[in-house]
C-alpha positions in Angstrom: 69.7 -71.9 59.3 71.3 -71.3 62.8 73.0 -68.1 61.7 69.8 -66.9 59.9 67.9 -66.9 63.7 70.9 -65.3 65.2 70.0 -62.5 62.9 66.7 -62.1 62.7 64.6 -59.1 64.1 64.1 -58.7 68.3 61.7 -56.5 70.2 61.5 -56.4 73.5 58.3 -55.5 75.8 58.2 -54.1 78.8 54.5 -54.7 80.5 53.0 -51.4 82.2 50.1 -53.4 83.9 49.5 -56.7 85.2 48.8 -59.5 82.8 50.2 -58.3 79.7 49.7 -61.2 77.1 52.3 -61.9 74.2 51.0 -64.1 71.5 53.9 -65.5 68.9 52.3 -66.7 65.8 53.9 -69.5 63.1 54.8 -68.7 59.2 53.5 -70.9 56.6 49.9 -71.5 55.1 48.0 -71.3 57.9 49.1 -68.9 61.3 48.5 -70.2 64.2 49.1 -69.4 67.8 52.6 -71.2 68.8 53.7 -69.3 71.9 52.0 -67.8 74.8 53.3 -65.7 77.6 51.9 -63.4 80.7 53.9 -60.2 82.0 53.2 -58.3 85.1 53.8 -54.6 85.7 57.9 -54.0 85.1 58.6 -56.7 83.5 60.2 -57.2 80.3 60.6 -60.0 77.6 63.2 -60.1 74.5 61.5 -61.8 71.5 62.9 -62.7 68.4 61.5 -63.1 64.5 62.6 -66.1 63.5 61.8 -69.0 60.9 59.1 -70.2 62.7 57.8 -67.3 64.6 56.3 -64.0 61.3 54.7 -62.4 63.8 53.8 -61.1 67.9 50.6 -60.1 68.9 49.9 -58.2 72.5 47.2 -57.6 74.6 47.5 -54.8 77.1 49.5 -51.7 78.2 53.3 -52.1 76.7 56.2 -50.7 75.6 57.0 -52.3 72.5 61.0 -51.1 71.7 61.6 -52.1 67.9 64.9 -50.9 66.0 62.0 -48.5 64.5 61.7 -46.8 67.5 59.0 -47.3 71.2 55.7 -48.1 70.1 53.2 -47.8 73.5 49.8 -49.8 73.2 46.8 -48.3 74.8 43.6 -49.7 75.4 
């Protein structure tokens, strides 16, 4: 299993406003919220897909930089 996390997916997200909110949720029968995490303007966070995180949710103005290209939110 360790070498499958070391390959999984990453994103990172660089916040363009204060109190940009990143949201992992868990795999399995039932998602539910597992990790929580605030940016501020400028800064930037590296998250990974692994076996217990299928998917990121985020609230605000971001960058989102996938292998797929930038994807910007907007509000």
């Amino acid at each position: 299993m360790a070498d499958e996390a070391v390959q999984a997916e990453y994103i990172a997200v660089k916040a363009l406003e204060n109190g940009v909110t990143i949201i992992g949720l868990t795999r399995g029968r039932d998602t539910k919220f597992h990790h929580t995490e605030k940016l501020d303007k400028g800064e930037v966070m590296i998250a990974q897909f692994t076996e217990h995180t299928s998917a990121i949710k985020i609230r605000g103005r971001a960058e989102v930089y996938t292998k797929f290209g930038v994807i910007t939110t907007s509000i």
